[in-house]
N, C-alpha and C positions, 0 to 999 in steps of 0.2 A: 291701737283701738280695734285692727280690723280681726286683731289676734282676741280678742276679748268678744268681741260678738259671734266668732265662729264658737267660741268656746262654749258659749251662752245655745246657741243654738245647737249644738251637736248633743249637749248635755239633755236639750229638751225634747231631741231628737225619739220619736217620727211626730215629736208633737209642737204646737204655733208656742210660740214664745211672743208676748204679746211687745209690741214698740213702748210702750209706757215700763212694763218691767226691763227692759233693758238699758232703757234710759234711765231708770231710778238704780238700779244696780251697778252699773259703769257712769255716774254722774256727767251724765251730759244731754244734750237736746234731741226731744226723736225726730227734731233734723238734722240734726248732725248722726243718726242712728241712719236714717235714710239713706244719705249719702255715702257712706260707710257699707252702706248693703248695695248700694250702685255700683261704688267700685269694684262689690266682691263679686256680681257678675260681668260686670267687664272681665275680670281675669277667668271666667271660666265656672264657676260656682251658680247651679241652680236653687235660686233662692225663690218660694212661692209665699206672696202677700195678701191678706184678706185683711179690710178694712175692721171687722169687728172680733178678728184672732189676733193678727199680728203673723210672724215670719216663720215659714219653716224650709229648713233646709232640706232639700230633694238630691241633688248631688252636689259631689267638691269634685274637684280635677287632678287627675293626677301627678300634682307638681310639688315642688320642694320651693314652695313662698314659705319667706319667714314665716309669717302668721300660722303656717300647718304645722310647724313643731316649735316655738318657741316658747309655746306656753306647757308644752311635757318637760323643756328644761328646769335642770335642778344644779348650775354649773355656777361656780365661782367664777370663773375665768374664762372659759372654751364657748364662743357660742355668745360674746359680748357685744362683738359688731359682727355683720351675716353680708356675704358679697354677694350676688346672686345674679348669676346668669343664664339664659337657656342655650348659650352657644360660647364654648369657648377652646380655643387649639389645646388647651390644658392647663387646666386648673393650678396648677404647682409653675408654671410661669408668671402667671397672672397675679398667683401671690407671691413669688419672688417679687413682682413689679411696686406689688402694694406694701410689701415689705419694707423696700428698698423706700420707698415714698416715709416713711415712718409708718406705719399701720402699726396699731396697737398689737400689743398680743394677746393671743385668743382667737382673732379676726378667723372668720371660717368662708372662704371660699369655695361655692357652692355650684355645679353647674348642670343641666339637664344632660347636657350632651358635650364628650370632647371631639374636637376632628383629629387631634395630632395624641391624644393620651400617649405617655409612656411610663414603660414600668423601668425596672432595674436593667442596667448596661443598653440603655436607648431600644428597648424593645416596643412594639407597637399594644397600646392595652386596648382593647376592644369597648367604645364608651360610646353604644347608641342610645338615641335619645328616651329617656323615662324608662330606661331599664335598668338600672342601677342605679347606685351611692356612689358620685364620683366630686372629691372636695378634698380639699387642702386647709391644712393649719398653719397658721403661724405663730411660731414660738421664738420668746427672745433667755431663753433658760439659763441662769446665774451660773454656768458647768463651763471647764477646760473642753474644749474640743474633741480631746480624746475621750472622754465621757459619751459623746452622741449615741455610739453604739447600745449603747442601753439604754438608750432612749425608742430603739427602732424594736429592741426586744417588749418596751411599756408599751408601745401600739399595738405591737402584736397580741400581747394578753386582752388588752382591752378588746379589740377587733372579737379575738375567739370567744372571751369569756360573754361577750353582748349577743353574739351568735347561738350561745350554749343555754344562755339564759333566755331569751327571747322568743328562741324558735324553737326551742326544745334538741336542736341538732349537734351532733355531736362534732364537733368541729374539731381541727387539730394544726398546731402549728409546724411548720417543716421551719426547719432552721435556713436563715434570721427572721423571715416576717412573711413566709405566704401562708394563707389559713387554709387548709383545706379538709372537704369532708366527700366521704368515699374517696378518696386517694385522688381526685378531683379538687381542680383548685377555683375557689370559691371569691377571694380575696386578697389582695395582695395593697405593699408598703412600697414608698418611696422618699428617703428621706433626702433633701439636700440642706445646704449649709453655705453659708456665707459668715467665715471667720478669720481672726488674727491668729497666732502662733498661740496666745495664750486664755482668748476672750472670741467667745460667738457672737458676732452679733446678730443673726438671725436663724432663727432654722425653720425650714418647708418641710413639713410631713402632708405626703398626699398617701388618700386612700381610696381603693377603689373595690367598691360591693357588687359582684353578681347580682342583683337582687331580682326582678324579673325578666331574664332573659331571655330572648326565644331561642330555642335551641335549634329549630331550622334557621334560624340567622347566623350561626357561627360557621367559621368559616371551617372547611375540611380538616385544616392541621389543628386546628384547635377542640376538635368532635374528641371525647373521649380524654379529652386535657382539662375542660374548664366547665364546673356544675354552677348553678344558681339555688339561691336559697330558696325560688317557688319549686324550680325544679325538686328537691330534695323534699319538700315539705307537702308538695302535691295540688299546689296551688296559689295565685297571685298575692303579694305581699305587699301593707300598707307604706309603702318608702317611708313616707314623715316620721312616723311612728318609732321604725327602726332606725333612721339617722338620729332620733333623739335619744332612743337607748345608749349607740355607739358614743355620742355626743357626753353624754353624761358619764360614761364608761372612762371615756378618753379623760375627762377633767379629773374625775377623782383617782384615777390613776400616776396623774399626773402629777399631782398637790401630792400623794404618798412618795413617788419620786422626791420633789424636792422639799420634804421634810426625812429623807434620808432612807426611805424605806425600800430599796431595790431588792432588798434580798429578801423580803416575801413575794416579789412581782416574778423575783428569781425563781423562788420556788413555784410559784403559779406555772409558769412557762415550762419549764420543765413536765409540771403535772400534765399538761396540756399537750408536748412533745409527740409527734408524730416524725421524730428523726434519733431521737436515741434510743441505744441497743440495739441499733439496725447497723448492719455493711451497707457502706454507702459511697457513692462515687462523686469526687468536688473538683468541679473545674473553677480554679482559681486564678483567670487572666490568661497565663503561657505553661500552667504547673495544673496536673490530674494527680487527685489523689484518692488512694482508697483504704475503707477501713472501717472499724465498728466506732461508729460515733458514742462514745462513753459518757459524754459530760459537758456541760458550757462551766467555763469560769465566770468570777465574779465580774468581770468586762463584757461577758457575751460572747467571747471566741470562743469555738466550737474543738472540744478535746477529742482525735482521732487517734484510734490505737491501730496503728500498720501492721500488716498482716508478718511483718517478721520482727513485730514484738515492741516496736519504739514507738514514740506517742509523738504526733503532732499536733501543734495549737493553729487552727484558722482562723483567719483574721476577718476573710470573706470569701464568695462564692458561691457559685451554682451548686446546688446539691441534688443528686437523683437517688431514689432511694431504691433498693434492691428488690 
């Protein structure tokens, strides 16, 4: 309800939406409308009332409550139950936990801020509060385990193509799943999994958005490593708005996945490639390799042609591009 009155008001926005029309269009009592606009200043929402206009909304806050983007959703699946935190060690735990509890799939685990974020091989992701897209999915996907991989490449398209489409930025994927633009990394994937030999039964994909970061906030080693989408764009960016793009992005990518369609998301990925036909160097655990990355197979392992002419297939790895 309280997603249906913000609706009502923004729509009417910079003008009074009176209590009797909202009550008649959302069928219910303009006390129970009252109440509804009480809570939505508790959370932080300037709502201004005149007894012979009715409500108009002066400011929202900038937070990721359901109610700021579920009414932009357009998702079968992604975005069906919404967890919502403003503090959590990391989000892709927390939906492990909720997983592991049964949580439906779709469940989207959503949080202002991480204290512990990590990205791939236990690395530290930078997740200060209201400055980014930092959430977790969980999926329970009808696929042999060995499949996941291509599942981490279906984020990644969605991630870039909602970036490309939204913000107008030209975004680029580095092989398996960091998104980045100016050669700056913008976005990045983290998929885990808890499966049988033959049967998953659960998978985490967490994802994490640059999206207003302050660039005096980042730390030295990371200056000149990691851009933000207001950065690039030249100014602050509605979070709700764009989690609901990516949100939508992610679902319908996902339904074309498992109605068998990988190898247009295939092709998308590739279109989108900011890693092949380039020399490129891949630290792979205890093995460095180098070489012009030519190609992904239909798995997602990345085809490396070595400088004395043989081809290797990666399976994973750190990739630096030349």
């Amino acid at each position: 309800m309280k997603a249906k009155i913000l609706s009502l008001l923004k729509k009417y926005h910079p003008e009074y939406v009176s209590g009797e029309e909202i009550s008649r269009v959302l069928g219910v009592s303009r006390t129970a409308v009252w109440k509804h606009i009480q809570k939505l200043r508790e959370t932080g929402y300037r709502i201004e009332a005149h007894s012979k206009v009715g409500y108009r909304l002066l400011e929202a806050p900038d937070k990721l409550y359901e109610h700021e983007f579920t009414a932009l959703l357009k998702t079968g699946l992604i975005g069906k139950e919404i967890v919502y935190r403003e503090t959590v060690s990391s989000t892709n735990e927390l939906a492990k936990e909720l997983a592991h509890q049964g949580a439906i799939e779709g469940t989207v685990v959503i949080a202002e801020e991480q204290t512990d974020g990590r990205g791939r091989r236990g690395r530290i992701w930078y997740s200060p509060t209201g400055q980014g897209l930092w959430f977790s999915v969980i999926l329970r996907p009808p696929i042999a385990p060995v499949d996941i991989p291509k599942l981490t490449l279906v984020w990644a398209v969605a991630a870039a193509k909602t970036l490309r489409e939204w913000s107008g930025l030209p975004a680029g994927i580095k092989w398996p799943n960091d998104i980045l633009i100016d050669n700056r990394k913008v976005a990045g994937i983290l998929t885990e999994m808890n499966a049988e030999p033959d049967k998953v039964n659960y998978l985490v994909i967490g994802i994490g958005v640059n999206v207003n970061l302050d660039p005096g906030d980042v730390s030295a080693d990371l200056a000149g490593i990691v851009t933000s989408v207001a950065e690039q764009k030249g100014g602050p960016v509605v979070r709700a708005e764009l989690l609901a793009a990516l949100l939508n992005n992610l679902d319908s990518l996902y339904q074309d996945f498992l109605a068998g369609g990988f190898s247009s998301i295939l092709t998308a990925w590739k279109g989108m490639s900011v890693t092949l036909n380039r020399w490129v160097r891949i630290d792979s655990l205890n093995n460095i390799d180098e070489g012009i990355a030519f190609d992904i197979d239909d798995e997602g392992a990345l085809l490396l042609m070595k400088k004395d002419g043989s081809m290797k297939r990666i399976l994973c790895g750190d990739v630096t591009l030349d």
